[in-house]
KEKE-3310 file (N, C-alpha, C; in steps of 0.2 Angstrom, whole numbers, plus 5000, padded with zeros to 4 digits):
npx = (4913:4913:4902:4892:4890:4901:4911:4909:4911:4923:4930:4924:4929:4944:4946:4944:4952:4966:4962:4968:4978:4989:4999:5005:4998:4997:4991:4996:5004:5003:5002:5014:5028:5038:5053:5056:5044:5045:5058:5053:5042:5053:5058:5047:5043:5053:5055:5043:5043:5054:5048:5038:5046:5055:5043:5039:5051:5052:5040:5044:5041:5050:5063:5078:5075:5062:5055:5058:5054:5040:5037:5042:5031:5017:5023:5019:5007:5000:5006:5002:4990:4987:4997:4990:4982:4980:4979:4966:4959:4953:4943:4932:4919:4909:4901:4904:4914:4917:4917:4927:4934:4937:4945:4960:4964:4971:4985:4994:4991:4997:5008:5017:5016:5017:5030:5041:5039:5043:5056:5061:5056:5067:5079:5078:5079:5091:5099:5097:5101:5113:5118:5114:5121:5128:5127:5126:5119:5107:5096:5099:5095:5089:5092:5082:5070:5073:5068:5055:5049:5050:5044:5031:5030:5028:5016:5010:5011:5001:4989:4987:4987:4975:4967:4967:4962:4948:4943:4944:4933:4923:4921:4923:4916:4923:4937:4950:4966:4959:4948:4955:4957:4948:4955:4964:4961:4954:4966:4970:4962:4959:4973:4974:4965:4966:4963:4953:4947:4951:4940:4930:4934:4935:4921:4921:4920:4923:4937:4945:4939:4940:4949:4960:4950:4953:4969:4971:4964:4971:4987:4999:5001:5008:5022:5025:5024:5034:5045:5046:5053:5060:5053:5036:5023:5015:5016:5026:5033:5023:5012:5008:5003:4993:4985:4973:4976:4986:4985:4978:4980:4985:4990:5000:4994:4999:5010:5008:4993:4988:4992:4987:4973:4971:4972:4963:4952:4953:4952:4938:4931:4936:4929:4915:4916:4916:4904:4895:4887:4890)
npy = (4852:4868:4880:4893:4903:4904:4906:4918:4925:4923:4930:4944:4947:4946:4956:4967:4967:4969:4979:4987:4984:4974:4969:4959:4947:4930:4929:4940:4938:4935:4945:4952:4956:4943:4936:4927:4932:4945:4943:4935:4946:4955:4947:4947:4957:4963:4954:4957:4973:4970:4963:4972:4983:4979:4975:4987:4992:4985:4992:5002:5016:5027:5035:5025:5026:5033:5023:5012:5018:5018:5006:5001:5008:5002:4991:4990:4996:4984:4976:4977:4978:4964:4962:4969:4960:4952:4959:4964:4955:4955:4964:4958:4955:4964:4968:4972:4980:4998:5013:5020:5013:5003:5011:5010:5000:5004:5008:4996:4991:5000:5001:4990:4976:4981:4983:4975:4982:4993:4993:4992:5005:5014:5006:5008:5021:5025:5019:5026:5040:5037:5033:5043:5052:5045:5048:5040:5029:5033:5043:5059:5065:5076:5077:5081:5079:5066:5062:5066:5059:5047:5050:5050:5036:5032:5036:5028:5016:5018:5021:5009:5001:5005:5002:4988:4985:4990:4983:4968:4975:4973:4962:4953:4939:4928:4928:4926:4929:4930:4938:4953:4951:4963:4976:4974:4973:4986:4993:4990:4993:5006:5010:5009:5015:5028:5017:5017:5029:5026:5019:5031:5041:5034:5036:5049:5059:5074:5072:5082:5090:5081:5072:5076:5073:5061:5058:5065:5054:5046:5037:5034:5045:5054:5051:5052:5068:5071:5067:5075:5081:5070:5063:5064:5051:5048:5051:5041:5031:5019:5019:5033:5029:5020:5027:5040:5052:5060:5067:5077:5091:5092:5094:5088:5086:5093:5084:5084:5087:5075:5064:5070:5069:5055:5050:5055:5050:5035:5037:5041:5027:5020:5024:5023:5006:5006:5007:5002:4986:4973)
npz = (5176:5171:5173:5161:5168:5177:5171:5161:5173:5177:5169:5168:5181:5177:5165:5173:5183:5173:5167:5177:5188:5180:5179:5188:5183:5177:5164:5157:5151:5138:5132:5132:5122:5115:5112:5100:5094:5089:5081:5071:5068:5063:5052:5044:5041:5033:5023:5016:5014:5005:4994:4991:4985:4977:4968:4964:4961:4948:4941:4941:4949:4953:4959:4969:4982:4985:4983:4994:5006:5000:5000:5013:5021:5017:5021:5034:5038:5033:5042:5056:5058:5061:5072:5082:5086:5097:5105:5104:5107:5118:5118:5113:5121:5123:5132:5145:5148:5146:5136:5142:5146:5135:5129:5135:5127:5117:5121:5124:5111:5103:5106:5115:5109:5096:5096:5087:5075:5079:5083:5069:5062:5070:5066:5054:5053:5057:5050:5038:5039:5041:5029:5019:5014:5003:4987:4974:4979:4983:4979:4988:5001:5016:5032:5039:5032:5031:5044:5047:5038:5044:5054:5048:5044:5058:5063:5056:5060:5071:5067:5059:5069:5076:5065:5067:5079:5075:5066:5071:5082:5075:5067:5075:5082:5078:5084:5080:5071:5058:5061:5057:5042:5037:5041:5033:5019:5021:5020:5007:4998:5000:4995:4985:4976:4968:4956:4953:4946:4936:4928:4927:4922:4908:4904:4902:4915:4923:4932:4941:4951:4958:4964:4972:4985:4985:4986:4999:5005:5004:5012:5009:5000:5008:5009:4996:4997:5004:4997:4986:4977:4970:4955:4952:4955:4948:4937:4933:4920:4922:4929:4922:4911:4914:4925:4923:4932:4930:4919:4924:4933:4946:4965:4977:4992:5010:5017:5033:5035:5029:5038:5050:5045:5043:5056:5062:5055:5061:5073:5073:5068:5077:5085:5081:5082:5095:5100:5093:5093:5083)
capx = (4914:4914:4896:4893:4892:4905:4917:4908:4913:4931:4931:4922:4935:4949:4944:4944:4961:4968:4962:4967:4984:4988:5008:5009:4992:5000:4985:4997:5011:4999:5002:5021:5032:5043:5060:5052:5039:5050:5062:5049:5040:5057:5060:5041:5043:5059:5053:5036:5047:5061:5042:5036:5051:5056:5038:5041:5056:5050:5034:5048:5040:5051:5069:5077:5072:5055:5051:5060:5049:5034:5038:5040:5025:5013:5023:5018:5001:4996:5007:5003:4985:4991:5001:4986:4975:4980:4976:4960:4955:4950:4937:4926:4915:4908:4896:4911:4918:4916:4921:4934:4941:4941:4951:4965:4968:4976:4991:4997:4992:5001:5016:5020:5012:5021:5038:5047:5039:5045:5062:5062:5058:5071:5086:5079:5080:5100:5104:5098:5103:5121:5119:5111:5129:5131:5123:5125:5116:5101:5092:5099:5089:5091:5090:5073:5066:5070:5065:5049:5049:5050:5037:5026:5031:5026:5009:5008:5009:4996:4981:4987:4985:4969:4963:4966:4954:4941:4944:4942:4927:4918:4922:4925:4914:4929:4940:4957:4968:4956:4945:4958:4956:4944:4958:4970:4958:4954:4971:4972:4956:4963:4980:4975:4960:4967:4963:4945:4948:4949:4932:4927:4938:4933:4915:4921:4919:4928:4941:4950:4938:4939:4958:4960:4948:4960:4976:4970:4962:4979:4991:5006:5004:5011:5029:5026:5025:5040:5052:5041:5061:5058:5046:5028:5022:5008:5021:5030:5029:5019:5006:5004:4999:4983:4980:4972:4979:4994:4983:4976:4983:4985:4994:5000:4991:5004:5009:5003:4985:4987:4994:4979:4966:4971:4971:4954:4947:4956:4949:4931:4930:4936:4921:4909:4916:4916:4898:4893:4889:4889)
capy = (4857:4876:4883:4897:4910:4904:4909:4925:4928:4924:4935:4948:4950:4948:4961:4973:4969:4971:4987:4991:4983:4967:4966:4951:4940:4926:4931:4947:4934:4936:4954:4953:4956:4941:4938:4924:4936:4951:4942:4933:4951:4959:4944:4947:4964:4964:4953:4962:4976:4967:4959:4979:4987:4974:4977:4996:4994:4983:4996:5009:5020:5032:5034:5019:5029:5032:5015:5009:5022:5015:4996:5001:5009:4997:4985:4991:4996:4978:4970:4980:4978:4959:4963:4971:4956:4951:4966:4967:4949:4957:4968:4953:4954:4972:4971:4973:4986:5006:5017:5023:5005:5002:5013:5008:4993:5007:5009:4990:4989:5004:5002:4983:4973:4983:4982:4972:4986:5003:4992:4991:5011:5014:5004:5012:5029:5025:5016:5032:5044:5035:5031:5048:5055:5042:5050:5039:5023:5035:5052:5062:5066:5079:5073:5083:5075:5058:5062:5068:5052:5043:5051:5047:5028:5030:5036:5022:5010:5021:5022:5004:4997:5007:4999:4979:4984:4990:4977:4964:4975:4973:4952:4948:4933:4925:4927:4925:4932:4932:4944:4958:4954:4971:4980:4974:4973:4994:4997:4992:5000:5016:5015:5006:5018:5029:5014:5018:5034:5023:5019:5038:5045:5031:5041:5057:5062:5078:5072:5089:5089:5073:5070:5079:5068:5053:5061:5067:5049:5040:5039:5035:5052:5059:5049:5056:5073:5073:5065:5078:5082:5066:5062:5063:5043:5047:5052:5037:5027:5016:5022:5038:5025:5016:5032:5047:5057:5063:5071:5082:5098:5092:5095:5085:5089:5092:5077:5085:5087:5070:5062:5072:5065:5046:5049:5056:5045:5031:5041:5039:5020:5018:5028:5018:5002:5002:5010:4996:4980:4972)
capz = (5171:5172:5168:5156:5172:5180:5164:5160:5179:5180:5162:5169:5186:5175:5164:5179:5186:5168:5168:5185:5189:5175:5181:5189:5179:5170:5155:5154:5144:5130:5129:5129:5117:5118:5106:5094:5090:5089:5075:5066:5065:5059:5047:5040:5041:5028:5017:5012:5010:4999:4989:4990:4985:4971:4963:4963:4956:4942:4937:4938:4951:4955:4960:4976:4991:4987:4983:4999:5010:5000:5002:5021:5022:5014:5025:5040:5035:5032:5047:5061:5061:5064:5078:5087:5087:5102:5112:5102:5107:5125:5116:5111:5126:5127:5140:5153:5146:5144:5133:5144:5145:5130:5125:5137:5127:5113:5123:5122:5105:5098:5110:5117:5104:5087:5096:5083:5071:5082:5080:5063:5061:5073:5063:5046:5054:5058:5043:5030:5043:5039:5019:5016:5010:4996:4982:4970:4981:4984:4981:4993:5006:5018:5040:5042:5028:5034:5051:5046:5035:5048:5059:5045:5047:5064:5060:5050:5065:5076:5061:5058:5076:5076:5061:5069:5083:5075:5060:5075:5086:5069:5066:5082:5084:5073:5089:5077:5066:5050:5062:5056:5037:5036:5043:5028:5015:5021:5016:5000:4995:5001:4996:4977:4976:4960:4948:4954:4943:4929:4923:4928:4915:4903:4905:4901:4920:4924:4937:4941:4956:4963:4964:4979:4990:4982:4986:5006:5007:5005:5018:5004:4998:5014:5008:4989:4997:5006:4991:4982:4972:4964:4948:4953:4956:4943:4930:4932:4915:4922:4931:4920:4906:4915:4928:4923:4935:4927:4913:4926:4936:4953:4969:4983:4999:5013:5021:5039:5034:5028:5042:5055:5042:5044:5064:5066:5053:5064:5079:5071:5068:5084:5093:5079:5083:5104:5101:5090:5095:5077)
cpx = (4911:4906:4898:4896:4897:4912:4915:4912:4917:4931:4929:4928:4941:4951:4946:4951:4964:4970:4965:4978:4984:4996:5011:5003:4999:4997:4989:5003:5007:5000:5009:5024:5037:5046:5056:5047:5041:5053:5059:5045:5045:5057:5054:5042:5048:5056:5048:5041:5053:5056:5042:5039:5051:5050:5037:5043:5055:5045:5039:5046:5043:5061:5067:5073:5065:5051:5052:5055:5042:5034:5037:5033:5019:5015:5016:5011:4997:4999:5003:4996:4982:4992:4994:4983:4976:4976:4968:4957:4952:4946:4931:4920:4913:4902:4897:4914:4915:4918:4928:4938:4944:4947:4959:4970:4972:4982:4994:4996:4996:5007:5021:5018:5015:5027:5042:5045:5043:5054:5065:5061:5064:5078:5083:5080:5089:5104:5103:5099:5112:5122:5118:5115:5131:5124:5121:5121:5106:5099:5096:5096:5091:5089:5083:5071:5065:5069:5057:5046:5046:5045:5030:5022:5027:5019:5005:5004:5004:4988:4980:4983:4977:4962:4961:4960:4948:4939:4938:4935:4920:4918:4924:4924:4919:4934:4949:4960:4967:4950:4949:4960:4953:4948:4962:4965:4955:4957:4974:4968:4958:4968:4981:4968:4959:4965:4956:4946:4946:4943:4929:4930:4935:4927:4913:4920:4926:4930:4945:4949:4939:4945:4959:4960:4952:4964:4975:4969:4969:4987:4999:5007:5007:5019:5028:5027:5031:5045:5047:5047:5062:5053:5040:5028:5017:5009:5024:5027:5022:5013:5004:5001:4990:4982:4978:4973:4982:4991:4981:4981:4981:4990:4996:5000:4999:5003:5008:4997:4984:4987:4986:4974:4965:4971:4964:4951:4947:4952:4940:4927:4931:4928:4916:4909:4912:4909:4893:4893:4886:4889)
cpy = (4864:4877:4890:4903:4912:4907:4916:4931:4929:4929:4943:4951:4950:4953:4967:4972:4968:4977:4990:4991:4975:4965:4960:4944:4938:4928:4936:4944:4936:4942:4956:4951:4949:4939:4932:4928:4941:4949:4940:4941:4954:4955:4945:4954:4966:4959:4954:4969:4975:4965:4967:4981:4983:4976:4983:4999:4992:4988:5003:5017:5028:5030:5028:5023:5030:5026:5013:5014:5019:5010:4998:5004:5005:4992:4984:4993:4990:4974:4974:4978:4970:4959:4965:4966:4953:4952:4965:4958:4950:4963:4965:4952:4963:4976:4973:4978:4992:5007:5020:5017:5003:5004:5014:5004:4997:5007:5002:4987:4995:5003:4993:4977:4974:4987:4981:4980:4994:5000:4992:4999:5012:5013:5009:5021:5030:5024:5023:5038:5043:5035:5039:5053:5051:5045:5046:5030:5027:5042:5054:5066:5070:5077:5077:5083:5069:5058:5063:5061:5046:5043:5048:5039:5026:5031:5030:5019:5010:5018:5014:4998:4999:5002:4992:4981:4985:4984:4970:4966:4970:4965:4951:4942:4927:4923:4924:4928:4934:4937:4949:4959:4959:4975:4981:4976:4983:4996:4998:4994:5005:5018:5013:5009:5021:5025:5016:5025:5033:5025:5025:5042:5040:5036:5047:5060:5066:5076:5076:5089:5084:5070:5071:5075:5063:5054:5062:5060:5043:5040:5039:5040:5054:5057:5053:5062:5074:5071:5070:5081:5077:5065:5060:5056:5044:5047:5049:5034:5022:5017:5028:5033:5022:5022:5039:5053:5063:5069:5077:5087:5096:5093:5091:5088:5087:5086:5077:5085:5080:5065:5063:5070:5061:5045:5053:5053:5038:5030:5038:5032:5016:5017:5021:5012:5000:5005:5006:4989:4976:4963)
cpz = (5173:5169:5165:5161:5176:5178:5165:5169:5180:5173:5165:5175:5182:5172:5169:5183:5180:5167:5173:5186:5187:5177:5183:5189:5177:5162:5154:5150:5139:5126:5128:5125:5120:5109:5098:5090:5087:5083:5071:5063:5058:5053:5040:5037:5032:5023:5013:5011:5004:4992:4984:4986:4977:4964:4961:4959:4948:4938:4936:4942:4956:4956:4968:4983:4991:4985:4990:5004:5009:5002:5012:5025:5024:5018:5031:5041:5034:5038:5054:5063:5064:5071:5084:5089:5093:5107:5112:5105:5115:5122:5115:5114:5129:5132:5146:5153:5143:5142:5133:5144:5142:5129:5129:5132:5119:5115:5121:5115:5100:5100:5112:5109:5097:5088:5091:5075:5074:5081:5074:5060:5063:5067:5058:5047:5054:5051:5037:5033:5039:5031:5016:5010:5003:4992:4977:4972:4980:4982:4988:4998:5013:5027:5040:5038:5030:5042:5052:5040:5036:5055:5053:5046:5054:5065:5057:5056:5069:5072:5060:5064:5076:5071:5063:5074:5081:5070:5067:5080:5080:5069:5072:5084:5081:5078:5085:5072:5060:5053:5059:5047:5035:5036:5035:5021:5015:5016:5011:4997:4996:4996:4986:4975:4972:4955:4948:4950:4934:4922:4924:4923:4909:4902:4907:4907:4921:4932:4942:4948:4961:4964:4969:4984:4989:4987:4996:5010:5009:5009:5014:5001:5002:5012:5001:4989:4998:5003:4985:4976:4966:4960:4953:4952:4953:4939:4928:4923:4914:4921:4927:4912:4908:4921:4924:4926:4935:4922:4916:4930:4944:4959:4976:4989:5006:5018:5030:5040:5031:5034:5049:5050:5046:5052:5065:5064:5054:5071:5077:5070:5075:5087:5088:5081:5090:5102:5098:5092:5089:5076)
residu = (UNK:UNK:UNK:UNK:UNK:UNK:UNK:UNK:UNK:UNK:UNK:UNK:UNK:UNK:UNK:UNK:UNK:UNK:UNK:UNK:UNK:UNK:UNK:UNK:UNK:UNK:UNK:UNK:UNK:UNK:UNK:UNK:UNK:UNK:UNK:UNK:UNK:UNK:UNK:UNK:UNK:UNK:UNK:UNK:UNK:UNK:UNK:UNK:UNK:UNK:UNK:UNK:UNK:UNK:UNK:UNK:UNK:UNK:UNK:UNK:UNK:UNK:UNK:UNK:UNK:UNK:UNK:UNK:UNK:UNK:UNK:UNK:UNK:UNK:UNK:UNK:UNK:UNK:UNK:UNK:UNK:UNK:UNK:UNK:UNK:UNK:UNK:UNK:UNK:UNK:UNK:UNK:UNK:UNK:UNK:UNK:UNK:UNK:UNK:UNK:UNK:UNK:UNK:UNK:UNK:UNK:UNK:UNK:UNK:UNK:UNK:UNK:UNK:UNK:UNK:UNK:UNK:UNK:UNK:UNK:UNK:UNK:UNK:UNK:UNK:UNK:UNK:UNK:UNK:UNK:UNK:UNK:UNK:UNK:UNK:UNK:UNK:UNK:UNK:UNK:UNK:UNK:UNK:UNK:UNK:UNK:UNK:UNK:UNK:UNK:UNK:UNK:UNK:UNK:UNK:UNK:UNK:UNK:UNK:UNK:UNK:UNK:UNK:UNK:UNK:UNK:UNK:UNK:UNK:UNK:UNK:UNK:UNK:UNK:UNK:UNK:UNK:UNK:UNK:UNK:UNK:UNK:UNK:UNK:UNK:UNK:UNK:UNK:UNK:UNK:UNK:UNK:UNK:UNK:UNK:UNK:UNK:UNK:UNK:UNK:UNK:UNK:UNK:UNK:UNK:UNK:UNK:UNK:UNK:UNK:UNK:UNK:UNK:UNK:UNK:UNK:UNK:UNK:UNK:UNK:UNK:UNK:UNK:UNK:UNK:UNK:UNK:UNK:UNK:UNK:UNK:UNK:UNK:UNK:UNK:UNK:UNK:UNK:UNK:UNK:UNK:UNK:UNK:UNK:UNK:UNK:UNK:UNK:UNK:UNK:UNK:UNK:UNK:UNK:UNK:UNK:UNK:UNK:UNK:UNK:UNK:UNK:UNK:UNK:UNK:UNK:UNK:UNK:UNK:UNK:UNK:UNK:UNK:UNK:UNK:UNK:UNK:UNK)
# end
């Protein structure tokens, strides 16, 4: 049987041709994208969109496009820090590894790793690129809106990827896919973070100022800005019943400054995590 030093050693040299040149390891299967993974993503991908989209529709928050923008959002936001766990499962051992190493192992987890997801932007950039003309299927929307739409989308998957690694630097002694519950669990704190508004306003607390930090915090404001032609999502029926939001005088922060938020504060978990041995 293999002693402990004998592992930690073949762990430690692979590590280092990894980083160096990983082309022709067999360990580097683990890292590629192959088609079962690929169709399974897409197929996962469209049904939390179709879930999304569905529940959108039902609370009535907005006209179809910016439901479908949201659902795909929120998809990608909850899948993608999945997707990374791979990558991140060669983070586990950071006695091997430097700061600068680490942070190689972003490239294959925002790039090879959430394939089936840049294909799924991709077709959605084609397909409302083509439909954009039927007025009476969608809001009409203009191509530098849905290309900036779709940069957003792609943002997604960067902050998202971000978040699986550090989700997993953080749990890593878990060594599996419920290491990256932190990540998920983040993003519905973040992105269902207005009801926390709630009990603030029940106790009289003036809101006016504190909206903002909301609004900058949420990566799904950057879609609300740019369908900013349709009904505010806080004036829906729904939501303007149980948020407080609507009552007050606020403004949608530009989906640019939002966008650079979510990646520095993506940027920042990172440095905490590889600097943390937790």
């Amino acid at each position: 049987m293999r002693t402990a030093d004998q592992l930690t050693d073949k762990l430690h040299k692979w590590v280092i041709e990894y980083l160096s040149d990983y082309s022709y390891l067999p360990e580097k299967r683990r890292l590629r994208p192959n088609l079962y993974r690929i169709i399974c993503t897409l197929v996962l991908f469209s049904g939390f969109t179709l879930v999304f989209g569905g529940g959108f529709s039902f609370a009535r928050l907005g006209h179809t496009s910016k439901l479908i923008f949201l659902a795909e959002g929120l998809s990608i936001l909850l899948i993608s820090p999945v997707l990374s766990n791979p990558t991140a499962l060669f983070l586990a051992e950071d006695k091997f590894l430097s700061m600068r190493q680490k942070w190689k192992f972003l490239l294959p987890a925002v790039g090879k790793q959430q394939i089936a997801i840049w294909i799924a932007i991709g077709f959605s950039f084609i397909c409302w690129l083509t439909i954009s003309n039927y007025k009476s299927i969608i809001l009409p929307i203009p191509p530098p809106v849905i290309f900036y739409m779709h940069l957003v989308l792609s943002v997604f998957v960067v902050i998202g990827s971000a978040s699986g690694l550090w989700s997993h630097t953080i749990l890593g002694s878990l060594k599996s896919v419920y290491s990256i519950q932190l990540a998920i669990f983040w993003w519905l704190c973040i992105i269902f973070s207005p009801f926390i508004l709630v009990p603030l306003d029940r106790f009289s607390f003036s809101l006016e100022s504190v909206i903002p930090y909301f609004l900058y915090m949420n990566p799904m404001i950057a879609i609300c800005q740019l369908l900013e032609q349709d009904t505010s999502i806080f004036r829906t029926p729904y939501l303007y019943e149980i948020l407080p939001v609507a009552s007050y005088h606020f403004v949608y922060p530009n989906w640019v400054f939002v966008c650079i938020l979510q990646v520095l504060l993506s940027a920042v978990m990172l440095i905490f995590a590889f600097r943390s041995k937790l």
